[in-house]
C-alpha positions as CSV (number, residue, x, y, z in Angstrom):
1,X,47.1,11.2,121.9
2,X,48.8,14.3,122.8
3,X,48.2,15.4,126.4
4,X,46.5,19.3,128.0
5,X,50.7,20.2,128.3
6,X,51.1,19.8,124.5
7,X,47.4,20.9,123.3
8,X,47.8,24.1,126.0
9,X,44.5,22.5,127.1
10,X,44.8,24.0,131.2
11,X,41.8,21.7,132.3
12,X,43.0,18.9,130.7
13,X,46.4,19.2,132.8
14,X,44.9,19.2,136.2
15,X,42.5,16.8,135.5
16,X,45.4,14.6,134.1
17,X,47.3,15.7,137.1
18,X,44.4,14.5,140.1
19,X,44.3,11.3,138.0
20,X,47.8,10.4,138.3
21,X,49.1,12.1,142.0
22,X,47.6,8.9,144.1
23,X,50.0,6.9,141.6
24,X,53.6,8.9,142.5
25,X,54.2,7.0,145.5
26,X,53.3,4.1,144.6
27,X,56.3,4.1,141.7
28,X,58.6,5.5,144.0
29,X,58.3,9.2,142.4
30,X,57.6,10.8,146.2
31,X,59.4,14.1,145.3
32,X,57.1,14.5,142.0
33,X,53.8,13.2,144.4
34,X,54.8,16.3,146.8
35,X,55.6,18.8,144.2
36,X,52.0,18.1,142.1
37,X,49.9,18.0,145.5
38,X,51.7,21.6,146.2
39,X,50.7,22.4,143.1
40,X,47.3,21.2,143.2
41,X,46.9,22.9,146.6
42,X,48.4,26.1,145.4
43,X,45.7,26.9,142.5
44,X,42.7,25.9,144.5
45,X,43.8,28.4,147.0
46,X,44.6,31.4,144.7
47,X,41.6,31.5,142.0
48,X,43.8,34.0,140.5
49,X,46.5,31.7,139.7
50,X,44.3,29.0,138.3
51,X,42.7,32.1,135.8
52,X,46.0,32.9,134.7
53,X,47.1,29.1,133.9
54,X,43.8,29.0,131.7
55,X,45.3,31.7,129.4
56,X,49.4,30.5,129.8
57,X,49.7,26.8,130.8
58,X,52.2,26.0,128.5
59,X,55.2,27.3,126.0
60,X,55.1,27.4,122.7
61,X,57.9,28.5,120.7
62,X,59.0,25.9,118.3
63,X,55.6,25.4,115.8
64,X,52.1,26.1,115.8
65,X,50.1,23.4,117.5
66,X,52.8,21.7,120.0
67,X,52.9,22.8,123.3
68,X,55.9,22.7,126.2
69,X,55.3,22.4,129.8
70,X,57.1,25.3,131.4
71,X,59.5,22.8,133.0
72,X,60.1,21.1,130.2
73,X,60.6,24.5,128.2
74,X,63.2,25.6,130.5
75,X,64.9,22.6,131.0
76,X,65.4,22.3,127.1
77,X,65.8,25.9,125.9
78,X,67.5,26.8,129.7
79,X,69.4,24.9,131.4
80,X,69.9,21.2,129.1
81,X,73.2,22.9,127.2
82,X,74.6,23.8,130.4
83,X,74.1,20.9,132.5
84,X,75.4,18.5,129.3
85,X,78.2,20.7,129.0
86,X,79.7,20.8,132.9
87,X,82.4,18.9,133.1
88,X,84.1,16.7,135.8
89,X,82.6,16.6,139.2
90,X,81.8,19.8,140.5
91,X,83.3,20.3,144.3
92,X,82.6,24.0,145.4
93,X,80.3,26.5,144.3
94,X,83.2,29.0,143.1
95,X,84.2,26.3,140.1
96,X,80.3,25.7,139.5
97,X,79.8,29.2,138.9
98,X,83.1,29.7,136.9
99,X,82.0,26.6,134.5
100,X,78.6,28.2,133.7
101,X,80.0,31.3,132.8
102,X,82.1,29.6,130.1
103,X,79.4,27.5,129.1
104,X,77.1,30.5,128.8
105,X,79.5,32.6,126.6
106,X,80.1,29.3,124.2
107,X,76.7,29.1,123.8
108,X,76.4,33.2,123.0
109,X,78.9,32.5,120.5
110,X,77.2,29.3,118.8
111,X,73.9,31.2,118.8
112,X,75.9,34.2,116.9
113,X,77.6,32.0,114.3
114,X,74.3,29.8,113.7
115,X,72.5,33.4,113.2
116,X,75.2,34.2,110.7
117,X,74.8,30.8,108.8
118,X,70.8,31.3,108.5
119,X,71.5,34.3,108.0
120,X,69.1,35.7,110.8
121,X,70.5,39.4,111.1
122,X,69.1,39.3,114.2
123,X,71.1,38.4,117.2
124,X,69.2,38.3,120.8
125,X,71.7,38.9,124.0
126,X,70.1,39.2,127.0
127,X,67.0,41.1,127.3
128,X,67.5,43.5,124.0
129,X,67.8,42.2,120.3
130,X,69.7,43.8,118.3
131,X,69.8,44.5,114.1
């Protein structure tokens, strides 16, 4: 059964979430018990969050119908290419930085050659799309 994240059901999520926080610790997961009790804690305190979240709790740009968490959309349309593409182990910031760079720009040119194959005249770089 698909869960509130992938229905964009806001309610659901919460819900879900209160259910599950006491069980966190217990499986070791103390980082994700903090982050979900901050959470929890955050949109009791600001109603005006919580309103928001009823309207926007999840992504959805793949299909109609399926849902992503907004972690879970930025970790697969953000930052998974990048991370699966660093290589060696990373010692100081200045290489870090230098390695996402090139990683970003080979992924701006994939993205222009896969528009060209679908022939999607549209290409998207940075915040303007261009014809």
């Amino acid at each position: 059964m698909p869960s509130g994240i992938h229905r964009g059901n806001f309610e659901m999520q919460i819900e879900n979430l209160a259910a599950f926080a006491p069980l966190f610790p217990v499986t070791g997961k103390s980082n994700y018990a903090g982050s979900v009790v901050f959470f929890l804690e955050s949109i009791h305190r600001n109603p005006e969050q919580k309103e928001l979240l009823t309207y926007v709790s999840s992504v959805n740009l793949t299909r109609e119908g399926h849902y992503f968490a907004f972690d879970e959309a930025l970790e697969f349309f953000g930052v998974k290419f990048i991370k699966q593409n660093i290589t060696g182990k990373v010692t100081d910031l200045e290489n870090l930085m230098l390695q996402i760079k090139s990683v970003q720009s080979e992924h701006e040119c994939m993205m222009l050659l896969f528009s060209e194959f679908v022939e999607d005249n549209t290409v998207v770089k940075g915040s303007h799309a261009a014809m």
